[in-house]
C-alpha positions, 0 to 999 in steps of 0.5 A, a space after each residue: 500500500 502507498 501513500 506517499 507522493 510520487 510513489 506507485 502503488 503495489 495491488 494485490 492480485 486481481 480482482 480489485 477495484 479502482 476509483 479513478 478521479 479526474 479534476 481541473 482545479 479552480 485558483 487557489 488553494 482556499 485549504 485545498 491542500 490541507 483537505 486534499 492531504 487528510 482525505 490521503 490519511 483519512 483513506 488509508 485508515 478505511 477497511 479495504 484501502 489498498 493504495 493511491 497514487 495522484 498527479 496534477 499538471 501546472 495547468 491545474 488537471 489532475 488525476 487520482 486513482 484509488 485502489 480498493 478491495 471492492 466496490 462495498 469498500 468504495 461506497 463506504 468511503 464514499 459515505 464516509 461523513 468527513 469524506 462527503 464534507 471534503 466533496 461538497 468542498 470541492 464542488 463548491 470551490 475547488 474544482 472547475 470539473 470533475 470526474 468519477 469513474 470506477 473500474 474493476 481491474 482483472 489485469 495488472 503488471 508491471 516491471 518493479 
């Protein structure tokens, strides 16, 4: 499991789940950080949390990808009342855009 800047995550054998989030960033920070910083620690303590990596360009588009044990975890982080007070935050001033998609992933390799 990761969740450290920069690091790539090491998954389980499939299937496991995927919450891929897409944004593009209004100006500013307005906490945004903070917030998006404790989401990362507040994530990594749900049951069924297996790792996160992230990546913003300086043109303010970013993308998030989640792994989770199944979709019953996703919903509940989805649910999870600190979480939802994170999303109406960037609904009403951190994101210009955004996107949720989620995967089931049967496949998985790389070269680590």
């Amino acid at each position: 499991m990761s969740t450290q800047p920069g690091a790539i995550t090491h998954t389980p054998e499939q299937p496991y789940h995927a919450v891929i989030f897409t944004s593009r960033r209004t100006d500013g920070d307005r906490g945004y950080d903070a917030m998006a910083a404790r989401m990362v620690e507040l994530g990594a303590t749900q049951d069924g949390f297996l790792g996160i990596e992230s990546a913003r360009g300086a043109d303010g588009l970013g993308i998030t990808v989640s792994y989770w044990r199944d979709g019953a975890a996703i919903l509940a982080w989805k649910r999870n009342a600190e979480h939802e007070r994170a999303q109406a935050g960037g609904k009403a001033a951190w994101y210009a855009e955004y996107h949720v998609r989620i995967a089931k992933m049967e496949r998985a390799y790389g070269g680590d």
